[in-house]
N, C-alpha and C positions, 0 to 999 in steps of 0.2 A: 328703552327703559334706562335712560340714564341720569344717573344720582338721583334712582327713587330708594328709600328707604325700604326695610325688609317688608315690612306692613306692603306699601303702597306695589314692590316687586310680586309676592304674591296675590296681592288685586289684579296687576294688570294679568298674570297668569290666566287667574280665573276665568276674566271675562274673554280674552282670547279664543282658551279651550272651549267657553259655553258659545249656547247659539245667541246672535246668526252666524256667529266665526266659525265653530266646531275646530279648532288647533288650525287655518287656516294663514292665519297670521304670527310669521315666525319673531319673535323677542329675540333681542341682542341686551346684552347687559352691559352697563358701561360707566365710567367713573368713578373711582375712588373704589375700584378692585385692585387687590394684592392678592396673592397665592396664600394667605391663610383664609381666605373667605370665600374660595373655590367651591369648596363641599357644600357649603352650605347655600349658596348661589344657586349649582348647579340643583341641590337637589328639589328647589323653587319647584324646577321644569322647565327652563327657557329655554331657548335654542343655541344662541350663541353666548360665550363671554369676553369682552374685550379687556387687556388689559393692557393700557398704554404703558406701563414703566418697564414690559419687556423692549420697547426700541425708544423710548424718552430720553433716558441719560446712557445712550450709548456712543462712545467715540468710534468715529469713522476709519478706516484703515484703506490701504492703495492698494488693490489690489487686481491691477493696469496689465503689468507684467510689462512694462518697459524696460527691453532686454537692450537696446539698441537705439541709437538713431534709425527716426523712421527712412522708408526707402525713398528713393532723389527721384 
């Protein structure tokens, strides 16, 4: 379910939970989530939510632990 609008998110819900599915097939949400639109997302019913901008614009850091030259 990604970058469907609220309308089309809860459609796909629907038809999911109805038969022949009966809740069978699990929903992931996806694009163009931010953390103000969590609640409202979640409370669709999907199963998962992704939301890329927790590791999108993240700087990387070393953390090797290169105390030493390695051993000869």
């Amino acid at each position: 379910v990604d970058d469907f609008t609220p309308e089309q998110r809860r459609e796909a819900v629907r038809i999911a939970r109805a038969a022949p599915f009966d809740g069978r097939i699990p929903l992931e949400v996806s694009g163009g989530v931010d953390l103000a639109g969590l609640r409202a997302i979640a409370a669709d019913g999907v199963d998962f939510i992704s939301i890329g901008g927790l590791t999108k614009h993240l700087r990387a850091i070393d953390l090797s632990m290169k105390l030493g030259p390695p051993p000869g």
